[in-house]
N, C-alpha and C positions, 0 to 999 in steps of 0.2 A: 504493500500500500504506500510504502516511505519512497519506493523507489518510483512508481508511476504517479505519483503526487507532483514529486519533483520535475518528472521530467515536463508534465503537463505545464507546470508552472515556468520553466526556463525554456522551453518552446513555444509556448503560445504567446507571452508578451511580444518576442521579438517576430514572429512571427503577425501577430495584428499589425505593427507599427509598418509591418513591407506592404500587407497589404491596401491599409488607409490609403498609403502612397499610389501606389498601384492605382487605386482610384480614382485619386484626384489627375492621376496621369492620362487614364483612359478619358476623363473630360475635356483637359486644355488639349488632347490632341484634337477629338471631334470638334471640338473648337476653328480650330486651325485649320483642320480641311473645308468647314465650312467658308474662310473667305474669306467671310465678311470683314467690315473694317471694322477697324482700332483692336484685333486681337493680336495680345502678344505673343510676338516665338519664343520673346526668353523667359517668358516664365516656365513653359515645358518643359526647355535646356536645365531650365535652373530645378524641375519638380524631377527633372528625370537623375538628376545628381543624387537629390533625399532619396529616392527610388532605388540607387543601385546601393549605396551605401546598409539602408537597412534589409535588401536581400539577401546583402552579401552574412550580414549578424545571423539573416532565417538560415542560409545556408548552411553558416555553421551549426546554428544550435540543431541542425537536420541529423548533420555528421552523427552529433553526440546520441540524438534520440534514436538513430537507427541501430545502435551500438548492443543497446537492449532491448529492441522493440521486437515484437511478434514480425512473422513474416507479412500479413497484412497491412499492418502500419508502414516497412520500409516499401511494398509494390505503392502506397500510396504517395511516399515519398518521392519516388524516382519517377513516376506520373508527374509529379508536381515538376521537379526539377527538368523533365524534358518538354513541358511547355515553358518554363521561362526561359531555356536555351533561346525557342524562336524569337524572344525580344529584341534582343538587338537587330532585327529580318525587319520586326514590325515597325520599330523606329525610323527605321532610315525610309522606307514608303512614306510613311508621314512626313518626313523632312523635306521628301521629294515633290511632294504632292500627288504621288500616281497611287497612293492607298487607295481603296474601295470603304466609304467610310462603317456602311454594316461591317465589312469583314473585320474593321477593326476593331467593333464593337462587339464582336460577337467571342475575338480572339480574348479578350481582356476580360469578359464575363467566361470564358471557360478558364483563364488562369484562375480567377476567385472563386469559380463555383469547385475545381481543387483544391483547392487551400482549405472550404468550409467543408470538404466532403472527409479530408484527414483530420482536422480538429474534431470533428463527428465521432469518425471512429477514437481518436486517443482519448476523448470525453468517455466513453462508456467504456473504456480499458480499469477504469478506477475501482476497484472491490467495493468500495463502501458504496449502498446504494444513494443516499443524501449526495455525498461528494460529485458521485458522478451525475446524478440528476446536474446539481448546481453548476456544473460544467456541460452539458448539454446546454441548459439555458444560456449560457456566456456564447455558447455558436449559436444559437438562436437568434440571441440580440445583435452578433454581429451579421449575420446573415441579413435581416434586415434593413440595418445599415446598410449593406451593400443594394441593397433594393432602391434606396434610398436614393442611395449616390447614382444608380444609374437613370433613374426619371430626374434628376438633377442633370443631367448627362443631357438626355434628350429634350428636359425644358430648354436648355442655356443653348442650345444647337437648333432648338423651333424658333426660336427669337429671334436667335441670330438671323436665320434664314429669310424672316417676317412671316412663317408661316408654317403649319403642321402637316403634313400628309395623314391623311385618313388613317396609313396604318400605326404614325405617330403617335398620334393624340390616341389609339385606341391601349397602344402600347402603354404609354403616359398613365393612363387613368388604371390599367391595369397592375402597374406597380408601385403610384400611388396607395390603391386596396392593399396588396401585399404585404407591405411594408408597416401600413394600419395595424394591420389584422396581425401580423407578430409580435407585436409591438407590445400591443394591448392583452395577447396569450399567454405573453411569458412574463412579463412584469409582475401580475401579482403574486408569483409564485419562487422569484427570484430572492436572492438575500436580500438583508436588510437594508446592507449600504445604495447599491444598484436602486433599490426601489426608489429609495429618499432623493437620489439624484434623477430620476424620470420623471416624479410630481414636480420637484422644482423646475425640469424642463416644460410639464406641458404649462405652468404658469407662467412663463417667459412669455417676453412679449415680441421675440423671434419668433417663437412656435406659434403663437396664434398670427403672424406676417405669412406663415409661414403655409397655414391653413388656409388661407385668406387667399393666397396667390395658385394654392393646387387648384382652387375650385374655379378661379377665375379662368384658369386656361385650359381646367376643361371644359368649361362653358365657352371656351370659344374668345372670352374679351381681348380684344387689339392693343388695350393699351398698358398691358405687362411690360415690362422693356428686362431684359437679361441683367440690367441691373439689378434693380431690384431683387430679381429672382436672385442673383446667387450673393446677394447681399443677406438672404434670408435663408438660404437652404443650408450655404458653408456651416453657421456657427450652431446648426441644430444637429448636422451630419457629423461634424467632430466629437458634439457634447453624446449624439450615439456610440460611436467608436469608443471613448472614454468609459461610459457605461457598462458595457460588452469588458473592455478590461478590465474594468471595476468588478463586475461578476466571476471572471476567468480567473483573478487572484484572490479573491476570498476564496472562491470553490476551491485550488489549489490552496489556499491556507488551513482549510475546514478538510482537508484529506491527510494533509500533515498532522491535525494534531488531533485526528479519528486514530491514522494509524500507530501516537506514540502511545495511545490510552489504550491499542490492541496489544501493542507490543509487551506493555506490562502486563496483562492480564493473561499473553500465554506464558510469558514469564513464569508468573505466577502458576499457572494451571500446567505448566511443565514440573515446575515443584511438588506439586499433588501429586501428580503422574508418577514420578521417580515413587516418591514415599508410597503410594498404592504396589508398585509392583515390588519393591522391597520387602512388606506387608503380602504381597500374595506368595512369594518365595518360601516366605515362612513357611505360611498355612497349608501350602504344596509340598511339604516336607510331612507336615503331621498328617496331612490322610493320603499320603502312599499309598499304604496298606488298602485303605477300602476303595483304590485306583485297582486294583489288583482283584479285588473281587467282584468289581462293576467290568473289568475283563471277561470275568466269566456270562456274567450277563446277556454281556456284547454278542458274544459269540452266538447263545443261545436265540437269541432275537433274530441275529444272524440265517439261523438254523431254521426259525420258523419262519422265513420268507423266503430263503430257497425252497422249504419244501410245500409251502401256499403259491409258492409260483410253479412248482411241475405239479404239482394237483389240477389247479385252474389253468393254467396253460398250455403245458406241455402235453402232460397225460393227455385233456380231450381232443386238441391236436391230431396228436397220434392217432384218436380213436377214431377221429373225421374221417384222417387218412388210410386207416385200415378200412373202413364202412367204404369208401372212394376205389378199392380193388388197387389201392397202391403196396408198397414195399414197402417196409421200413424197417432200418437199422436201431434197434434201441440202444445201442452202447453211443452212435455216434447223435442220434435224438435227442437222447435221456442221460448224459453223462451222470454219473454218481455222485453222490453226494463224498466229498472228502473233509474230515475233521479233526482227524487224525487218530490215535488210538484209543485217546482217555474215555474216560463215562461219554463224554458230547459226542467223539467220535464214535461209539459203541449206538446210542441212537441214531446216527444218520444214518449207517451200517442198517439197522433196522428197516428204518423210512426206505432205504433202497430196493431194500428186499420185497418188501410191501406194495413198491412203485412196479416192481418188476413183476410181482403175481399180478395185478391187476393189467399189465398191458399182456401176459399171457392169454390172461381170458377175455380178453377183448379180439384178439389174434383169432381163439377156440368158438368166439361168438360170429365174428365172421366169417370162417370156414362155415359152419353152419348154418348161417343163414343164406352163402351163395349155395349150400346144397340144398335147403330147403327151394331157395328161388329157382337153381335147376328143376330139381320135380317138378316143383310149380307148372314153370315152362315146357315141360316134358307134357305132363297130365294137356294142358291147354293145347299146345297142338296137338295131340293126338285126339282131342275133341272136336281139332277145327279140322282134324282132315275124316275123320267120322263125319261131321257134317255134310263137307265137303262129296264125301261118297255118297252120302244120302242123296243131295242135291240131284246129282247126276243121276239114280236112278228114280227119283220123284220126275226130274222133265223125259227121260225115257217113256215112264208112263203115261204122264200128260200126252205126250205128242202119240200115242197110240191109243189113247181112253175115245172113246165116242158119247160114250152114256154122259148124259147132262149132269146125272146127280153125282155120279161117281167123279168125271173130270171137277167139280166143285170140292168134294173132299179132297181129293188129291191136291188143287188149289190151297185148302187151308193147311193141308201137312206143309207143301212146298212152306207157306207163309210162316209157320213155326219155324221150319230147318231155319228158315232164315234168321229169322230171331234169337234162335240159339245158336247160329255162326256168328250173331254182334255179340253174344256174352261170352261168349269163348274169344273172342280181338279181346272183352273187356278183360278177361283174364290175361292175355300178353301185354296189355297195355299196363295194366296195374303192376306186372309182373317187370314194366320198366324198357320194356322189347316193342317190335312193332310189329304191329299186323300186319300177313302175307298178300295181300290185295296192292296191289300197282298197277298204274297203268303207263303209258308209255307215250301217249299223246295230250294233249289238252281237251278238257271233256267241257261240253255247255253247263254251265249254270242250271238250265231247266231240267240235265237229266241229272246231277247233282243233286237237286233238292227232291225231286219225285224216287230215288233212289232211295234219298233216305227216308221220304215219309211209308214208302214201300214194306222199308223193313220195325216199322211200329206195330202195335200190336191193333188198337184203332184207327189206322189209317182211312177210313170212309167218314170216318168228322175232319177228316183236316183237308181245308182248302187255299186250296195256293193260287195266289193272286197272282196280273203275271211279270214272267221273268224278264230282266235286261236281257238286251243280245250280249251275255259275255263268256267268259268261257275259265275253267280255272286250269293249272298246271298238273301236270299228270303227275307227280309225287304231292301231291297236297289232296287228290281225289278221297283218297281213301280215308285219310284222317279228316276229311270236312264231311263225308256222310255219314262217316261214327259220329260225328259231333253230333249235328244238323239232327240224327236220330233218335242220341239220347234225348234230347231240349224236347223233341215233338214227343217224345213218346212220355216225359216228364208232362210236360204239359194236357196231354189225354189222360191221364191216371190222374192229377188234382184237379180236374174240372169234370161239370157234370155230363153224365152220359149222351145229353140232348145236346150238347152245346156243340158250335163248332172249335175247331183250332185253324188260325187264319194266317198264312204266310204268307209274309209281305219282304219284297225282294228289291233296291233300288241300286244303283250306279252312284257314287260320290266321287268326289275329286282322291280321297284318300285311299280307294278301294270298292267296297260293296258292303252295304249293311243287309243283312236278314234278320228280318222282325218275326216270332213265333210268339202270339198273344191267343192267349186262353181266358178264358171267361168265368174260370173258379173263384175259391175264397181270400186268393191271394196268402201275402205271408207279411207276418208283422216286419215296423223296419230292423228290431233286432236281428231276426230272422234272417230279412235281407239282406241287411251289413256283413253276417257274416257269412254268407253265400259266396256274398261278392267279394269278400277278403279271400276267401279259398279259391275262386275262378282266377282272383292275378295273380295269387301266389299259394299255389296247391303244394298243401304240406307230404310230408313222407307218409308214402302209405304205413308203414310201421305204427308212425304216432296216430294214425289215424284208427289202425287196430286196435292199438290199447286204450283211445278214449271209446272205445266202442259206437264207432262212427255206421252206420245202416245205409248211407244216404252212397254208394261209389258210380252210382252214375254222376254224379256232380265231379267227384273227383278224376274221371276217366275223363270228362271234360276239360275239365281245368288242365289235365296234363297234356292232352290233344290242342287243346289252345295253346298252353306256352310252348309246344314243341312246334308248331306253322305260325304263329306271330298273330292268333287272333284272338284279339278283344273279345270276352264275353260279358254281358252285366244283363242281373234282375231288374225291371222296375216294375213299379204300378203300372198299371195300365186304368187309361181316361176311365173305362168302362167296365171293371170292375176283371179282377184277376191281376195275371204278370204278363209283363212282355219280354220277353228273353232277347235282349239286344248283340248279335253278332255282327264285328267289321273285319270282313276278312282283306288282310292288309297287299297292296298294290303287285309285293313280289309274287303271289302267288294268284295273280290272274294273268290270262292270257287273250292275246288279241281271238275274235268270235273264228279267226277266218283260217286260226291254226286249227281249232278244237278237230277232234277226230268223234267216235261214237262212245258211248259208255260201256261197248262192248268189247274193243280194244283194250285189252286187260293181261298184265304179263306173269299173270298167277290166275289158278280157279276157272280153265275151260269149260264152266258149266251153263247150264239154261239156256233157254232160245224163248221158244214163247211163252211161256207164264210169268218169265221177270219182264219181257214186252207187259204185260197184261197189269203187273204189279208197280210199273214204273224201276224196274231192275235189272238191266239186261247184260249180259256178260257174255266172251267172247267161246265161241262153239265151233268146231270144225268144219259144220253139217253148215253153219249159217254167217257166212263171211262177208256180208252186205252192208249198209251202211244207208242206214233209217233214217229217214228223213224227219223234220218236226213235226210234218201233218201228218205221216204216217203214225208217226210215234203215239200223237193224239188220239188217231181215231183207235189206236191198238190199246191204248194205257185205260181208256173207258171201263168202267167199273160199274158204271148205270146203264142200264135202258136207255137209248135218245130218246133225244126229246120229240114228243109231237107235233105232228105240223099239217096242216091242211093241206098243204100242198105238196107233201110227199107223195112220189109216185109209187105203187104198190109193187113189190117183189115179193117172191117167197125164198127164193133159193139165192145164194152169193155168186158173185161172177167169181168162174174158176181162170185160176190164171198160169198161162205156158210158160210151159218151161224152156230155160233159155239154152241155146247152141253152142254154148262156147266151154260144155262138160262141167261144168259149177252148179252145185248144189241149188234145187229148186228156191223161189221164193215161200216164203209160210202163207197155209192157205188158209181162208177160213172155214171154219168149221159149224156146221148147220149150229143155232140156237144158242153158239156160245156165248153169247153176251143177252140173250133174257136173263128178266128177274126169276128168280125162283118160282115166283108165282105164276109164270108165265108158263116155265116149265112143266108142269103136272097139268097130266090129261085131264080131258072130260069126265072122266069114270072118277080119277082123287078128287075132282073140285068138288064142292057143297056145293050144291043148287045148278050145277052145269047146267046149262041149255042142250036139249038132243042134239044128238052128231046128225051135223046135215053134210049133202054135198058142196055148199057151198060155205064158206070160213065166215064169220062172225069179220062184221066193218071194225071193228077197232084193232085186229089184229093184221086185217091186208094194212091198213092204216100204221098199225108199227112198222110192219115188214117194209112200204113202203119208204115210210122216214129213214133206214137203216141203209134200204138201198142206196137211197139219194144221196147220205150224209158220205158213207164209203166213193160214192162213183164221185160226187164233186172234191173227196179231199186226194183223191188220185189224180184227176185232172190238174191239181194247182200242183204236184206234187213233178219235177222233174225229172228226179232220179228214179221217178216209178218207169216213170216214159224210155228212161236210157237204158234200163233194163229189159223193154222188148214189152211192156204189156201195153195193151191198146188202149188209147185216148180215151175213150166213151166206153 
């Protein structure tokens, strides 16, 4: 504090006194360029003499302060000292008259605004916060001053001229304010002496000339004359610089004798210091001893946080990684606990021991549970190719059956196999594996969803609204109709028998959403929340075993979602039930115009027409074609058509040729297979028949008709029926 007190104090005075000069220099030059008459040269010659002399004193005391100063004080020095090198440049312009007189004012306000910007920084170098406040304000008030002096500058050079330039007087007025306005901030908070000398200033009766004349000539009045002005600005502008010093050596007096009243009191507080550690020597001698037994302690404390840290860390670690089918080394995992040999080392020995049973049976618990998941998996396919065999001899049957009622059972057995081939994927699925279903091209959207409402168990409530033209990725097939399956088939088990289930299908920018809304009782939002917790982040089946979890079609979804990147969420729905929100996400769609048939499948050569019939159809040896939409339609019908007056009457189906090129016939239809059941049984089973006459009952040519009609116009629209060789009409 002794030291930067000083220096502030034997730098800054000599230091002010160059730059006042400086000032007054940067005036009589403007002076002189401007012309006019009766200014003198040699008063310049004569300001520029005071000017070098007290540089030459800042200079030195530069030398001295650089000697201990911070490195930022000496960059601020050597700043300084390479603008006043160009002085002697800027003089002799002046003498010459070819100076530019902005340039020379602008050169002399960047020497000062130097000068104010290192007194700045050495002002707050001062430790004591007072000190250095009171030396801030000493650059304040001379900064101001310098404000001062320069609308002094440019009055004494408007005068001369007889006149102000716009940008003058705007100049003027603005550093006029400046100079106010610091003036008035810093004073009442300056020292004592400083302040007594400011009040005596503003009641001068320079100062109030002085006020008198700024207002005059920024209003513009003619008859200012440069006398007057610098008759009145000189003796206010010195009594500011004065001031400013006056502040800068008290603040440097007030630092001096903060830091001799520190110096005694560390003095002093070094003397405590000594006697305290002298006093702890002691006391550090008398309980060695129980230094010695807070040793054992240590250790122990020690002991119980390595081994809380392989308990919680390491151990379940390990056990992640053995659950994960990885390897691991326990010596290089688990390193041992060392303590050496006494009693503490006798328990780590322990701890070790105990650490290393327990990752044995973690080891013994995972072996067993990838054998238990093998059988698992073993059991499961072998139930999905049992199915699978079924399959194939159920469409054998079909495509041989004629009897109405018999081909109807044989329908419903296909329709269980089916169902018990999705529970059997659910079992590879849960089992962490994927089900053998792939396909190999991009399949539509529309047979996507009819696929899977196919395989529900109430499939004749659920109606599907209609499809975008899109198509999705042939590794993504299989796990979107398990999905799409579970939700519908969830959705027909919590609502009521009469109700429908309504699929609704759209195109977004992000993908594709399918809506599946049911008309039940809904579920509370607890309920829902945590639905919807397990759809984004389906926990381990394991834990799901031991909470005694019932519900695994939800979880067979959740992991079929996060494995293709599809969003699924519960919500209310407007009208009472849930709507089960899917967005199947952009990579797994495919432009319409790749899609191939849903019977392109590079597993499960089974079925031909009953998965037509059920919205399911899968790739056959015997049926290598490739089904159009309208075809698909009129084949996927599960009702009676509809009635129409204006259907034409048939009885029998148009049979269709077979084609030349040795390829397997197209599928034909078969008498009555798409009546109602009721339509089915004779005259003799109905209640209240009407006698068999020779000619049929009007509502039944009336069906037959519609049926014909509906078949012959979806063949017409249909192309690929035409390219295949069957006739137009």
């Amino acid at each position: 504090m002794r030291s930067v007190a000083s220096s502030v104090k034997d730098a800054t005075i000599p230091s002010v006194d160059a730059f006042a000069g400086l000032q007054k220099e940067r005036q009589l030059s403007l002076e002189l360029l401007s012309k006019a008459a009766g200014v003198d040269a040699a008063a310049l010659n004569r300001q520029q003499d005071v000017t070098d002399e007290s540089v030459r004193k800042m200079k030195a005391a530069f030398t001295d302060l650089a000697d201990s100063s911070p490195q930022d004080i000496v960059d601020r020095i050597n700043a300084l000292n390479s603008v006043l090198d160009e002085l002697p440049q800027q003089r002799a312009q002046v003498e010459s008259g070819a100076a530019n007189p902005q340039a020379v004012y602008d050169y002399y306000n960047g020497l000062l605004d130097a000068g104010v910007a290192l007194f700045s920084r050495q002002a707050r170098l001062v430790p004591d916060a007072e000190a250095s406040q009171a030396n801030v304000q000493a650059v304040t008030i001379f900064q101001a001053a310098d404000w001062m002096s320069r609308d002094t500058t440019i009055g004494s050079r408007g005068l001369l001229n007889g006149t102000f330039t716009p940008a003058e007087r705007i100049e003027f007025a603005r550093l006029v304010g400046a100079y106010h306005a610091g003036i008035d901030s810093t004073i009442p908070f300056a020292l004592e002496q400083p302040r007594a000398q400011y009040d005596a200033l503003r009641g001068s009766a320079e100062y109030r000339a002085l006020l008198d004349l700024e207002g005059r000539i920024i209003n513009g009045d003619a008859g200012v004359t440069d006398q007057q002005w610098r008759a009145a600005a000189g003796p206010v502008h010195e009594k500011l610089v004065g001031i400013a010093i006056q502040q800068a050596g008290d603040g440097a007096n007030l630092g001096l004798a903060k830091a001799g009243s520190r110096f005694t009191a560390v003095l002093i507080g070094s003397l405590i210091a000594l006697l305290a550690v002298v006093v702890g020597i002691v006391l550090a001698l008398r309980i060695s001893n129980r230094l010695v037994s807070r040793a054992l302690v240590t250790r122990l404390a020690s002991l119980r946080e390595d081994t809380l840290r392989l308990a919680q860390e390491r151990l379940p670690h390990i056990v992640a990684r053995l659950r994960g089918g990885e390897q691991v080394d326990v010596h290089r995992d688990m390193p041992p606990l060392d303590y050496g040999n006494d009693e503490i080392g006798q328990v780590a020995d322990a701890f070790n021991t105990a650490q290393y049973t327990a990752v044995a049976a973690a080891v013994k618990e995972t072996q067993a549970r990838e054998g238990v998941n093998r059988v698992f998996l073993d059991i499961a396919h072998r139930n999905q190719g049992l199915v699978h065999r079924q399959l194939k001899i159920l469409d054998k049957l079909e495509r041989e059956e004629e009897h109405p009622e018999q081909l109807d059972s044989l329908f419903q057995l296909d329709h269980l196999a089916t169902r018990a081939r999705r529970n059997a994927e659910n079992l590879i699925i849960l089992a962490g594996e994927q089900p053998g279903r792939q396909w190999r091209k991009p399949v539509r959207l529309s047979d996507v969803i009819r696929s899977a409402v196919a395989e529900t168990e109430q499939y004749v409530r659920v109606r599907v609204n209609p499809v975008p033209d899109r198509a999705l990725v042939g590794v993504a097939v299989a796990d979107t109709i398990h999905l799409l399956a579970e939700l519908v088939d969830n959705a027909t088990a919590f609502s009521s028998p009469r109700s429908e289930v309504i699929v609704h299908s759209s195109a977004v920018p992000h993908g594709i959403v399918i809506e599946i809304e049911d008309h039940g009782l809904g579920m509370t939002r607890e309920e829902r929340l945590q639905a919807n917790a397990k759809l984004s982040n389906p926990p381990a089946f394991e834990t799901m075993a031991f909470r005694g979890e019932s519900r695994l079609g939800l979880f067979v979804v959740a992991r079929l979602a996060a494995r293709r990147g599809i969003k699924v969420e519960l919500r209310d729905s407007p009208y009472g039930g849930t709507v089960a929100l899917c967005v199947l996400p952009p990579n797994i769609v495919a432009p319409h115009n790749t899609a191939g048939d849903i019977t392109e499948t590079t597993q499960m050569p089974v079925r031909s027409f009953h998965d037509h019939h059920h919205g399911h159809v899968e790739e056959h040896p015997s049926f290598p074609i490739t089904v159009t939409p309208e075809v698909r339609a009129a084949l996927n019908s599960t009702a009676p058509p509809a009635v129409s007056e204006t259907d034409a009457p048939v009885d029998e189906p148009t049979p269709t040729p077979l084609p030349q090129d040795g390829k397997a016939p197209l599928p034909r239809r078969k008498k009555r297979q798409n009546l109602a059941p009721q339509l089915m049984q004779s005259a003799e089973e109905t209640p209240h028949a009407e006698p068999v006459s020779g000619a049929r009952p009007a509502e039944r040519i009336r069906d037959g008709l519609a049926a014909f009609q509906r078949g012959t116009r979806d063949a017409r629209l249909t192309d690929d029926w035409r390219s295949e060789g069957a006739p137009s009409s």
